[in-house]
TIMI-2910 file (N, C-alpha, C, CB; in pm, 1 decimal, decimal comma, always signed):
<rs>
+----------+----------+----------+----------+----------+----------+----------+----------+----------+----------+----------+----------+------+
!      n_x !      n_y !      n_z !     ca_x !     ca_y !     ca_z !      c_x !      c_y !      c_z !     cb_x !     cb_y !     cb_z ! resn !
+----------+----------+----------+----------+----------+----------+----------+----------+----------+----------+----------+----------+------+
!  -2027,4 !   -939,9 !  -2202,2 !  -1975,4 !   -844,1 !  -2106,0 !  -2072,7 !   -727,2 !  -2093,8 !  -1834,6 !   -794,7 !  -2147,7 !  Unk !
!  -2076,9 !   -645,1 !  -1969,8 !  -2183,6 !   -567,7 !  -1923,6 !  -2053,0 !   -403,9 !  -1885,3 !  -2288,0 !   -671,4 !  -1757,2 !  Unk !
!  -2147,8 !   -318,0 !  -1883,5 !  -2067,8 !   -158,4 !  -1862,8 !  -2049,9 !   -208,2 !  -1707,5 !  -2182,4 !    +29,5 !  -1895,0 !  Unk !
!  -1942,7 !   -121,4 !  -1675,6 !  -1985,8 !   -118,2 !  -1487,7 !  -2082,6 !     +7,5 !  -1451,1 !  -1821,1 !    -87,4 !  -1371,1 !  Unk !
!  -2011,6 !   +121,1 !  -1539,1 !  -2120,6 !   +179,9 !  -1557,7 !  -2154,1 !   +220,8 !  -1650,2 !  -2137,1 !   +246,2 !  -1503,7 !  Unk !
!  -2294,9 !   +301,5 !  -1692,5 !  -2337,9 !   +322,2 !  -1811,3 !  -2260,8 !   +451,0 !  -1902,7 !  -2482,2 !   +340,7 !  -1787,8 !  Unk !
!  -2204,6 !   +446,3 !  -1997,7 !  -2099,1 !   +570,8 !  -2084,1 !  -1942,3 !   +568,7 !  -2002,3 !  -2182,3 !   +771,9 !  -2062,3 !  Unk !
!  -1867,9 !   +431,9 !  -1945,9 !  -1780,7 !   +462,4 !  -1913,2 !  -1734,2 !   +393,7 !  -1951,4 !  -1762,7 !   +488,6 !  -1830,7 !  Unk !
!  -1711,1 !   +313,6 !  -2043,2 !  -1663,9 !   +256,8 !  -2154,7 !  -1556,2 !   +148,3 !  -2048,4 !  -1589,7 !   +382,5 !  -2281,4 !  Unk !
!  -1616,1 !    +93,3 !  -1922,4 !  -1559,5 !     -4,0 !  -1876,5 !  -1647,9 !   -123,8 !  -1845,3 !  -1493,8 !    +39,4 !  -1777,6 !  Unk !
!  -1590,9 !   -268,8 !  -1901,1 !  -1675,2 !   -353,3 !  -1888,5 !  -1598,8 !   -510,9 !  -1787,7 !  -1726,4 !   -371,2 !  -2050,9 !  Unk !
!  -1746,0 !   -569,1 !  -1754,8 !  -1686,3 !   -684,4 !  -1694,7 !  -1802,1 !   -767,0 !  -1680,9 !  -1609,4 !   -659,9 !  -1561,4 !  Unk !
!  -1777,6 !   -926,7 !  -1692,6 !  -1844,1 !  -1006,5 !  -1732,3 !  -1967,1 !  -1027,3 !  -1588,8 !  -1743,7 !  -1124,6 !  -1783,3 !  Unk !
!  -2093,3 !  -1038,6 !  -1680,1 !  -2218,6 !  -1108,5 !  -1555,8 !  -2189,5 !  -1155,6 !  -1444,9 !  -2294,3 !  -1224,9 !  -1591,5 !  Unk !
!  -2101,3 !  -1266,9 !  -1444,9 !  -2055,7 !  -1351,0 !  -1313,7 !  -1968,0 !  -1271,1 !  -1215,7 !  -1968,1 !  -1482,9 !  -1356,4 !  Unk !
!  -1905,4 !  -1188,5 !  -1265,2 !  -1815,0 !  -1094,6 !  -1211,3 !  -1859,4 !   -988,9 !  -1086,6 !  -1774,8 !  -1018,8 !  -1328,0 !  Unk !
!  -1997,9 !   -895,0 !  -1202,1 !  -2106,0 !   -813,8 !  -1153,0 !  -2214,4 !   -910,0 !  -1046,0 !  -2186,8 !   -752,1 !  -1294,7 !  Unk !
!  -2205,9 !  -1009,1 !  -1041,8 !  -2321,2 !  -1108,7 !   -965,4 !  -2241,9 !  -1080,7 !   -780,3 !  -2309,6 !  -1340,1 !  -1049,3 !  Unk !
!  -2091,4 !  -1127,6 !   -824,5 !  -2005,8 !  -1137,3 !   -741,5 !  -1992,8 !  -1078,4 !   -650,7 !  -1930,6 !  -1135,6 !   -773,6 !  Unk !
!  -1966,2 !   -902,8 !   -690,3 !  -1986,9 !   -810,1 !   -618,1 !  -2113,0 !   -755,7 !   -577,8 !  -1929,3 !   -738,6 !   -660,5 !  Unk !
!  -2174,4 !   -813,4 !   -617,9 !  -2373,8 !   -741,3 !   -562,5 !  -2405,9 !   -823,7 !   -497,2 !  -2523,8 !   -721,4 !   -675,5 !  Unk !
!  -2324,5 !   -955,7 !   -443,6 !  -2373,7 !  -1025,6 !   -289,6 !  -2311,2 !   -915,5 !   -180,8 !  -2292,4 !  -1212,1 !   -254,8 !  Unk !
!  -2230,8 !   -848,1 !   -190,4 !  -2181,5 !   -736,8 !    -81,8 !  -2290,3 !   -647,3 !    -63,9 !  -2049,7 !   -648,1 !   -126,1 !  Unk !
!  -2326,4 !   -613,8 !   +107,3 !  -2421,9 !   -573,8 !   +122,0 !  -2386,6 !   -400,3 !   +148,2 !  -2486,4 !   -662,6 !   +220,9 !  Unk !
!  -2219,1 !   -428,3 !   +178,1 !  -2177,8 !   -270,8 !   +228,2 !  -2104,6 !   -208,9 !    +85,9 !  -2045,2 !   -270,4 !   +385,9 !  Unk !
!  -2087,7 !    -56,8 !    +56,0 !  -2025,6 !     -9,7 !     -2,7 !  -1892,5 !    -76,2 !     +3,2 !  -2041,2 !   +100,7 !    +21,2 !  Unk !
!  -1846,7 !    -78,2 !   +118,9 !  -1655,8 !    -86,8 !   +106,7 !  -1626,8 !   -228,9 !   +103,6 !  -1553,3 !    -16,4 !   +258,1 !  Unk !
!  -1710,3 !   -310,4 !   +129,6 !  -1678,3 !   -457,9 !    +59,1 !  -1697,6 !   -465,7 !    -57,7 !  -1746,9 !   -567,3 !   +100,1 !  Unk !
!  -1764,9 !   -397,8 !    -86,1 !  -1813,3 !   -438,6 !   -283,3 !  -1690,8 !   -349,6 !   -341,4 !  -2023,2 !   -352,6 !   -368,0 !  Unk !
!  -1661,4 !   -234,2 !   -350,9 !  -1575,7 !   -181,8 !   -356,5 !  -1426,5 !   -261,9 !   -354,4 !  -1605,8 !   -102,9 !   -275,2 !  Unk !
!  -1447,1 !   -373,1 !   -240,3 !  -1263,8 !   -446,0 !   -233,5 !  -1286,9 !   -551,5 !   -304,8 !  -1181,7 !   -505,6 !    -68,7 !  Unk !
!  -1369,7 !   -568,0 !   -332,1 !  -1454,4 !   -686,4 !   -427,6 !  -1409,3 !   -667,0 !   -567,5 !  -1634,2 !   -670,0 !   -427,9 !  Unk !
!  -1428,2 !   -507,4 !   -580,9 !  -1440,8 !   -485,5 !   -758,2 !  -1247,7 !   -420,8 !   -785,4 !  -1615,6 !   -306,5 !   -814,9 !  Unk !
!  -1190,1 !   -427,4 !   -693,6 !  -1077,2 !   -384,5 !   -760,1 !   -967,6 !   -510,8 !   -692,0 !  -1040,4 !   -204,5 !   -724,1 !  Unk !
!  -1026,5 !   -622,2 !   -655,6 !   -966,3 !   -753,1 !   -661,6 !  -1011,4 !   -769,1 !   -799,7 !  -1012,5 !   -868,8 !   -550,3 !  Unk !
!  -1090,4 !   -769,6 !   -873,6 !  -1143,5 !   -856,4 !   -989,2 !  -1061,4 !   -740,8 !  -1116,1 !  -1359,9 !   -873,7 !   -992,0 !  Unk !
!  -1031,6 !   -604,7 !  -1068,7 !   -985,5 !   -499,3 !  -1153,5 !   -845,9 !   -507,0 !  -1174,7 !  -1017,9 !   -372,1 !  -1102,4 !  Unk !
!   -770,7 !   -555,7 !  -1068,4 !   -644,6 !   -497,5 !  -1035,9 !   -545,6 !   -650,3 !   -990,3 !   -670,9 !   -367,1 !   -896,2 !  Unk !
!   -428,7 !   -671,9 !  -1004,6 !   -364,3 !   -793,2 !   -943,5 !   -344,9 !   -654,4 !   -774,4 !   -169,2 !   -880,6 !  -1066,2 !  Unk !
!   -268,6 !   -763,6 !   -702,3 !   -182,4 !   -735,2 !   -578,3 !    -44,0 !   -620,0 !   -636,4 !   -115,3 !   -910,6 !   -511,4 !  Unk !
!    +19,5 !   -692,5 !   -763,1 !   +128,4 !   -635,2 !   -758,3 !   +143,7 !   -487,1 !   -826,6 !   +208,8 !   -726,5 !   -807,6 !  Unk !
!    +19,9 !   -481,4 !   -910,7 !    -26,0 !   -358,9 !   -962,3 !    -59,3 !   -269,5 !   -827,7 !   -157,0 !   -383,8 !  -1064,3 !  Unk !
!   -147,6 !   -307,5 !   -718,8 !   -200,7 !   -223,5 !   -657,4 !    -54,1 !   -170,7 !   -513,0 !   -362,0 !   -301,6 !   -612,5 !  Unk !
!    +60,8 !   -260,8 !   -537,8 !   +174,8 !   -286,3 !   -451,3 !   +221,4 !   -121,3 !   -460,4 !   +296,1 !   -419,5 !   -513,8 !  Unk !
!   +227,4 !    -84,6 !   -648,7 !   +288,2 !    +21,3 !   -635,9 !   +206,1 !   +160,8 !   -681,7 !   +405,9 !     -4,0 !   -703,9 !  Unk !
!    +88,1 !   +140,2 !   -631,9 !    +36,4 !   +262,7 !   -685,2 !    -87,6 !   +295,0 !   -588,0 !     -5,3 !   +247,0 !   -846,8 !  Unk !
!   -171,0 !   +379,9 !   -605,3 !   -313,1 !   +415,6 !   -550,5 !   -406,7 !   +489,4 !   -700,6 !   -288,4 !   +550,1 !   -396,6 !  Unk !
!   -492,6 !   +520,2 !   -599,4 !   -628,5 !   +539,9 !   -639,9 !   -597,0 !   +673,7 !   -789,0 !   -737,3 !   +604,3 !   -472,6 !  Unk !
!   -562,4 !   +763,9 !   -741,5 !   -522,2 !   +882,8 !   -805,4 !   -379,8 !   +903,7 !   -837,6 !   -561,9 !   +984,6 !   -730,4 !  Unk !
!   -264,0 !   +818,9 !   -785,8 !   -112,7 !   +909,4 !   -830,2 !    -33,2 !   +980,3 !   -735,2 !   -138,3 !  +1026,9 !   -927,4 !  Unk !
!    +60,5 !   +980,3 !   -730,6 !   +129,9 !  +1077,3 !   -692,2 !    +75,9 !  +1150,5 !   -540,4 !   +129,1 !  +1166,3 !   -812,6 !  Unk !
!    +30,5 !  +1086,4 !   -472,9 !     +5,2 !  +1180,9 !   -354,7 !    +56,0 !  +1102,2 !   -268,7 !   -138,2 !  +1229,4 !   -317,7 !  Unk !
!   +112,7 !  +1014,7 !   -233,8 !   +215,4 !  +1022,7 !   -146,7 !   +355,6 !   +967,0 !   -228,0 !   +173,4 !   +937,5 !    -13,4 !  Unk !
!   +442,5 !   +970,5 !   -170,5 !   +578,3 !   +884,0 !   -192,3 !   +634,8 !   +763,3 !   -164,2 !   +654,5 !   +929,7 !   -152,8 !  Unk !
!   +699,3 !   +687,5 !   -231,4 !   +754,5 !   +606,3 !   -149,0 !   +811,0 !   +595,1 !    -94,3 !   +775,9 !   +556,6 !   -154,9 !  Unk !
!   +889,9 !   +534,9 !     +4,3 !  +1006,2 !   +514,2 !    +75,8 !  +1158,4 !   +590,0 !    +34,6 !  +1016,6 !   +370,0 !    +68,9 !  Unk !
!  +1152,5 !   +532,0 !   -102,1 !  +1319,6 !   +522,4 !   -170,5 !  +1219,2 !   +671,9 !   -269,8 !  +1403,5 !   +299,5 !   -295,6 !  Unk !
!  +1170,6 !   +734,5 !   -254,4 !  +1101,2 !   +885,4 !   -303,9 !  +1049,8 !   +838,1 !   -446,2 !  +1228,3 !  +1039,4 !   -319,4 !  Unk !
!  +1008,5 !   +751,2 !   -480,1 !   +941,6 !   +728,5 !   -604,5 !   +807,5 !   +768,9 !   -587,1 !   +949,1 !   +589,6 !   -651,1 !  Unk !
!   +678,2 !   +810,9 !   -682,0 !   +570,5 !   +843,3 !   -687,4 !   +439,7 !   +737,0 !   -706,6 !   +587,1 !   +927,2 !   -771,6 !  Unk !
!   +429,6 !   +701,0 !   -621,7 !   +307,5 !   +606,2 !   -658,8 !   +229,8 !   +582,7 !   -801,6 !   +206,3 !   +649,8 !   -576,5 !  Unk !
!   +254,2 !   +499,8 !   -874,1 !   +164,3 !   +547,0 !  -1004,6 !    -28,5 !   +573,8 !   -943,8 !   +180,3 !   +380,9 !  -1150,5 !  Unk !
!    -93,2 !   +600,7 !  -1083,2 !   -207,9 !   +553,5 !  -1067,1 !   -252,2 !   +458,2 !  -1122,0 !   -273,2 !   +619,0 !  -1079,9 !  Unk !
!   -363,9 !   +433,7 !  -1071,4 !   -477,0 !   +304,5 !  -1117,2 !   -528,9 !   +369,4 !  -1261,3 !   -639,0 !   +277,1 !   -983,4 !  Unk !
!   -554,5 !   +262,6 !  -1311,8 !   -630,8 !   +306,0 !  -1419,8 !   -745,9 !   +428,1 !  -1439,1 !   -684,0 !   +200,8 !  -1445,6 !  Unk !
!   -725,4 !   +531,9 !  -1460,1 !   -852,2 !   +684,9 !  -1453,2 !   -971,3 !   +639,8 !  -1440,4 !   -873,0 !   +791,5 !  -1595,8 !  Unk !
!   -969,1 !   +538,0 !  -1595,3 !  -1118,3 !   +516,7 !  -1673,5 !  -1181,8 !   +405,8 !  -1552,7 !  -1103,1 !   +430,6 !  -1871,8 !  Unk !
!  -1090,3 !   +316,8 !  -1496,1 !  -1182,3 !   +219,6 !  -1414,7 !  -1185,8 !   +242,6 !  -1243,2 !  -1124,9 !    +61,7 !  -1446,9 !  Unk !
!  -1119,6 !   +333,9 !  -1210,7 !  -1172,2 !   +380,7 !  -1096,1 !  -1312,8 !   +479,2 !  -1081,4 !  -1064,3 !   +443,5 !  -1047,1 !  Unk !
!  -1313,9 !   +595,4 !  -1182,1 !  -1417,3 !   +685,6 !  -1236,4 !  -1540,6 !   +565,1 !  -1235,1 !  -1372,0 !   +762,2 !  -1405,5 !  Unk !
!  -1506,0 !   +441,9 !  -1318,3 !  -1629,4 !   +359,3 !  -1345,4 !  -1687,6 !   +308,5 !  -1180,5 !  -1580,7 !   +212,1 !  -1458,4 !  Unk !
!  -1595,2 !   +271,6 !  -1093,4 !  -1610,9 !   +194,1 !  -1007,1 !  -1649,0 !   +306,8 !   -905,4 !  -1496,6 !    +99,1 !   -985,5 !  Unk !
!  -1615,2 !   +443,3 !   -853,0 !  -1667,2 !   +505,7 !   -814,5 !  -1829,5 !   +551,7 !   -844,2 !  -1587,8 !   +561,8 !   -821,7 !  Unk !
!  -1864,6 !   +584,1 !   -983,3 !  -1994,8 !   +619,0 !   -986,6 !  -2051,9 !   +527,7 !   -944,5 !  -2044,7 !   +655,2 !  -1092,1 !  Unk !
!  -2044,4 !   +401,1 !   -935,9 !  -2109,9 !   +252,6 !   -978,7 !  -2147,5 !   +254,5 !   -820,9 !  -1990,7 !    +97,6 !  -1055,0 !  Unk !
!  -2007,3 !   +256,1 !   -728,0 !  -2077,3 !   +284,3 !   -594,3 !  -2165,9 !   +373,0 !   -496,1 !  -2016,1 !   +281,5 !   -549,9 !  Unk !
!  -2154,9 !   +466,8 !   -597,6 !  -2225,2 !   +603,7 !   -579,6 !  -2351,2 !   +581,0 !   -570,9 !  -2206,3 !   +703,4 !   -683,9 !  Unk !
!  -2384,3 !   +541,8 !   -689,6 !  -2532,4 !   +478,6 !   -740,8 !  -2561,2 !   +369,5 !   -682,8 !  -2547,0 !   +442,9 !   -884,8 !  Unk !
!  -2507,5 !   +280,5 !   -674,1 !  -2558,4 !   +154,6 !   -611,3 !  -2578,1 !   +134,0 !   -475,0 !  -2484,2 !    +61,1 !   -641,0 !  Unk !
!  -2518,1 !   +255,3 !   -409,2 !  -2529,1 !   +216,9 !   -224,6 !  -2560,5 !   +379,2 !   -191,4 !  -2336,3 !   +139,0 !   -120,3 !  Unk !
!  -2659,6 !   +453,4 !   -292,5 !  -2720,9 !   +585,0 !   -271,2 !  -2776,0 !   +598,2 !   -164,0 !  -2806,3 !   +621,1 !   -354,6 !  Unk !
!  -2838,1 !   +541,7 !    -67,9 !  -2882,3 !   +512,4 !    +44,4 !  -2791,0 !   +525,3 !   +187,4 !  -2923,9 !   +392,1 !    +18,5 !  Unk !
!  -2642,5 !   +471,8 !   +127,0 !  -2542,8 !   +554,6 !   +234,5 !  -2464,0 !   +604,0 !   +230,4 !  -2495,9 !   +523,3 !   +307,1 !  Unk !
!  -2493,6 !   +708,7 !   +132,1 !  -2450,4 !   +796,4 !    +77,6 !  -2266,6 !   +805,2 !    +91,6 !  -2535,1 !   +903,4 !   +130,8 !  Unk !
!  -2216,9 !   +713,4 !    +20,9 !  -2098,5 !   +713,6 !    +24,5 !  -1999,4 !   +798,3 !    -84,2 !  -2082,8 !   +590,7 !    +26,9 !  Unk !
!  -1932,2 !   +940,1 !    -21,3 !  -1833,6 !  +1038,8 !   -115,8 !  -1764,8 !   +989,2 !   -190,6 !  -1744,5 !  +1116,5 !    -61,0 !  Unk !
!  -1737,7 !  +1050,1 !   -338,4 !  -1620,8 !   +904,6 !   -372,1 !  -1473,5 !   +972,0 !   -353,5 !  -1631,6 !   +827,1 !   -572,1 !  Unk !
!  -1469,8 !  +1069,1 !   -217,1 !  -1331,2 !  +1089,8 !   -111,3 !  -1360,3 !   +966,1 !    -66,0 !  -1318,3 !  +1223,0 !    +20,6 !  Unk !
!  -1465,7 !   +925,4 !    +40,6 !  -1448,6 !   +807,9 !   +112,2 !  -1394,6 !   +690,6 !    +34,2 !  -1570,4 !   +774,3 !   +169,6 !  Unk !
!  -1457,5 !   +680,2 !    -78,6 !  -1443,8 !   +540,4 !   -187,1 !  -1263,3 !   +535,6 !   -239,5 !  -1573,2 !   +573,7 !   -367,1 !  Unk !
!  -1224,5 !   +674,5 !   -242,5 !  -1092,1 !   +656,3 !   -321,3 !  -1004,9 !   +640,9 !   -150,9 !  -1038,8 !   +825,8 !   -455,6 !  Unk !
!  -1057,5 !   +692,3 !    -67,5 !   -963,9 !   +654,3 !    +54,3 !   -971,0 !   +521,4 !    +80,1 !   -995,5 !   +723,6 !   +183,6 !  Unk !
!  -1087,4 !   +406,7 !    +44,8 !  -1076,9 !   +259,6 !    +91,7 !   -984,4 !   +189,5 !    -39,4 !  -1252,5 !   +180,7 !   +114,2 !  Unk !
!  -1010,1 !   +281,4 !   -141,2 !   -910,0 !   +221,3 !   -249,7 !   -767,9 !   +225,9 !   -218,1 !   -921,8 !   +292,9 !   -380,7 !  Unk !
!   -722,0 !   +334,3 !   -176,4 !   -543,6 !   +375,2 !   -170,0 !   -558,6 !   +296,2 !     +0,9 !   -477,7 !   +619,4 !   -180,2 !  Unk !
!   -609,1 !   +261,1 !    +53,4 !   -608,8 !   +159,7 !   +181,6 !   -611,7 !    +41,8 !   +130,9 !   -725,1 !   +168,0 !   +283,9 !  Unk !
!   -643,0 !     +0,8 !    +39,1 !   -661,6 !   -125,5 !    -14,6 !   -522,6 !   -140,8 !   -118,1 !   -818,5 !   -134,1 !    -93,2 !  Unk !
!   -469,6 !    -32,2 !   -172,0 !   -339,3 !    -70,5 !   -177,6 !   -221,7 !    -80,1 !   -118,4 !   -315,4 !    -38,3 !   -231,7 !  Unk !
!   -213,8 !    +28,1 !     +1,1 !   -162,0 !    +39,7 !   +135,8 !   -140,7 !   -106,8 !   +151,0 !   -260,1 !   +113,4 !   +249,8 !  Unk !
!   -247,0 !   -195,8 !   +229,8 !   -225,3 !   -360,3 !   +238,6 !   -168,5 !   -457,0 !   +152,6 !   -331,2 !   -415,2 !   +247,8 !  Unk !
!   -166,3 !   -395,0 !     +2,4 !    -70,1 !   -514,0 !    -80,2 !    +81,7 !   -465,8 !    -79,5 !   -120,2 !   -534,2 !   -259,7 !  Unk !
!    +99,1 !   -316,7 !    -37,4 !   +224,0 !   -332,3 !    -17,8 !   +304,8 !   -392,5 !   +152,6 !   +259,9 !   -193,8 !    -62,2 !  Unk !
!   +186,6 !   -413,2 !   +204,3 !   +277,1 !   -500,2 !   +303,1 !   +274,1 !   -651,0 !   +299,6 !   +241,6 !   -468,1 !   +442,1 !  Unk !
!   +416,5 !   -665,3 !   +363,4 !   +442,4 !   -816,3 !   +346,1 !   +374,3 !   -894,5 !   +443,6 !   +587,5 !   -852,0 !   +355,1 !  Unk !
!   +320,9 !  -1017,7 !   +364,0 !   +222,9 !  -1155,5 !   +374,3 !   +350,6 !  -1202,6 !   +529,7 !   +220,1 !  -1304,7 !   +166,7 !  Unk !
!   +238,7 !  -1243,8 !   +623,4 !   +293,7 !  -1253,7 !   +741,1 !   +322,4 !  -1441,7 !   +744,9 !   +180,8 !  -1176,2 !   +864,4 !  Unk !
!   +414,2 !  -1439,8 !   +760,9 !   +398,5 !  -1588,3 !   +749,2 !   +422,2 !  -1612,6 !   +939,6 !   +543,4 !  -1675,3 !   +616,8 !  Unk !
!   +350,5 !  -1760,1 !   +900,4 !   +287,1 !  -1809,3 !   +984,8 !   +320,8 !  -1962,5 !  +1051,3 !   +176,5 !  -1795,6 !   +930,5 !  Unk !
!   +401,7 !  -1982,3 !  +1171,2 !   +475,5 !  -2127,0 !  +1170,3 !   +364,3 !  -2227,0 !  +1190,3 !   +594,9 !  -2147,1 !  +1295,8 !  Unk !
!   +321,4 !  -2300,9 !  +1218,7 !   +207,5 !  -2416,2 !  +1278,1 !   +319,4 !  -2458,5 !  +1412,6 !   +158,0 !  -2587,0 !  +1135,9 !  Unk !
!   +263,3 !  -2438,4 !  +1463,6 !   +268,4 !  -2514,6 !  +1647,5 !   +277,4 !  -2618,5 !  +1648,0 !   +155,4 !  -2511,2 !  +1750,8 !  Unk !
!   +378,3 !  -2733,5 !  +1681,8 !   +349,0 !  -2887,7 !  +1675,0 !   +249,4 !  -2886,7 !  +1840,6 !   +534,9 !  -3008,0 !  +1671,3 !  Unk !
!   +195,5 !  -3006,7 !  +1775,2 !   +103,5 !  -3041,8 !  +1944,7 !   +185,9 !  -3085,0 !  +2084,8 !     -7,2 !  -3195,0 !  +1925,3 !  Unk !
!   +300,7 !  -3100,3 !  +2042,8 !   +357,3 !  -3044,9 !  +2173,1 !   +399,5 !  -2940,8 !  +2246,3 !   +421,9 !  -3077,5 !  +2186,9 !  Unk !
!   +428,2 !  -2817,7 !  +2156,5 !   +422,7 !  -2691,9 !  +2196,7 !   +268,3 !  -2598,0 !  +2232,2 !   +499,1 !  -2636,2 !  +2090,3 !  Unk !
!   +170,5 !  -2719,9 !  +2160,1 !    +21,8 !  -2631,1 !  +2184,9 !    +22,3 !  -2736,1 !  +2333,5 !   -154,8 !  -2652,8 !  +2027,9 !  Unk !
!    +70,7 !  -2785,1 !  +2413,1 !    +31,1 !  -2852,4 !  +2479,4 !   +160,2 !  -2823,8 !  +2582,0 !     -9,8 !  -2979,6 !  +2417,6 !  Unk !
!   +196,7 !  -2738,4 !  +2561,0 !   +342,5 !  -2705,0 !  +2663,6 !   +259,6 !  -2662,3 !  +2772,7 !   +474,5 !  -2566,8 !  +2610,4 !  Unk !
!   +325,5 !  -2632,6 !  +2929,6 !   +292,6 !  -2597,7 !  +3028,7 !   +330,5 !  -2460,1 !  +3027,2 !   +333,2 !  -2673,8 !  +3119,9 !  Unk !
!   +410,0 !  -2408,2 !  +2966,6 !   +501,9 !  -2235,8 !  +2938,1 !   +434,4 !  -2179,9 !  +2827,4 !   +692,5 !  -2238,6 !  +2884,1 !  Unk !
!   +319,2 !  -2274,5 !  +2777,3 !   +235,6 !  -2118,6 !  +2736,3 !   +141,0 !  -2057,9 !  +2804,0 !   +163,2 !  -2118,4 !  +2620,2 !  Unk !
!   +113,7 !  -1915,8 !  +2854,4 !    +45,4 !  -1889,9 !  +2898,0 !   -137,9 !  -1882,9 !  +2855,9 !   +113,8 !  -1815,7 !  +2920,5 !  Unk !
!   -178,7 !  -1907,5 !  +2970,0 !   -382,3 !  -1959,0 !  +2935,4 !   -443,7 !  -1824,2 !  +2944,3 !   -489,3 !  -2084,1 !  +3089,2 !  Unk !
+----------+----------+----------+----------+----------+----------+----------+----------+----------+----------+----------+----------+------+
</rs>
């Protein structure tokens, strides 16, 4: 296992780090590294930092882990220095990236080929 970053006492395996350094943009590598950090249902009820917004039924969002967002922020800091990305911007694609696991998975019917082949759908 490798630091994500160096003195932040957070680690994750070679194949992991390979994974996310095919992303060429900050905010893909970024949704990259807190899929591999975080499940869906962890990120369902919380964000980046805590407590800054509410929920619905007035509960407080937890936070993400301190130590591995801190890691994953510098990491993008440093690694995509070139476009110069704030880590305001970085923690706003994070709490957006949990935003989306709390909404519900859209399900989806399949069309039999006679309805893809109806005359009443419009072309």
């Amino acid at each position: 296992m490798v630091k994500v970053m160096e003195g932040s006492g957070v680690f994750w395996y070679p194949h992991q780090r390979a994974y996310c350094s095919a992303f060429k943009s900050w905010p893909a590598y970024i949704n990259a590294a807190i899929d591999i950090f975080f499940n869906k249902e962890t990120l369902a009820v919380s964000n980046a930092r805590g407590n800054e917004r509410k929920t619905k039924n007035g509960d407080i969002n937890k936070s993400l882990t301190p130590m591995i967002i801190d890691a994953l922020i510098g990491k993008v800091c440093s690694k995509f220095a070139k476009d110069s990305p704030v880590p305001s911007q970085i923690i706003q694609k994070i709490n957006m990236k949990c935003v989306e696991a709390r909404r519900p998975q859209r399900i989806r019917v399949p069309l039999t080929t006679k309805e893809k082949n109806s005359s009443d759908v419009p072309v």
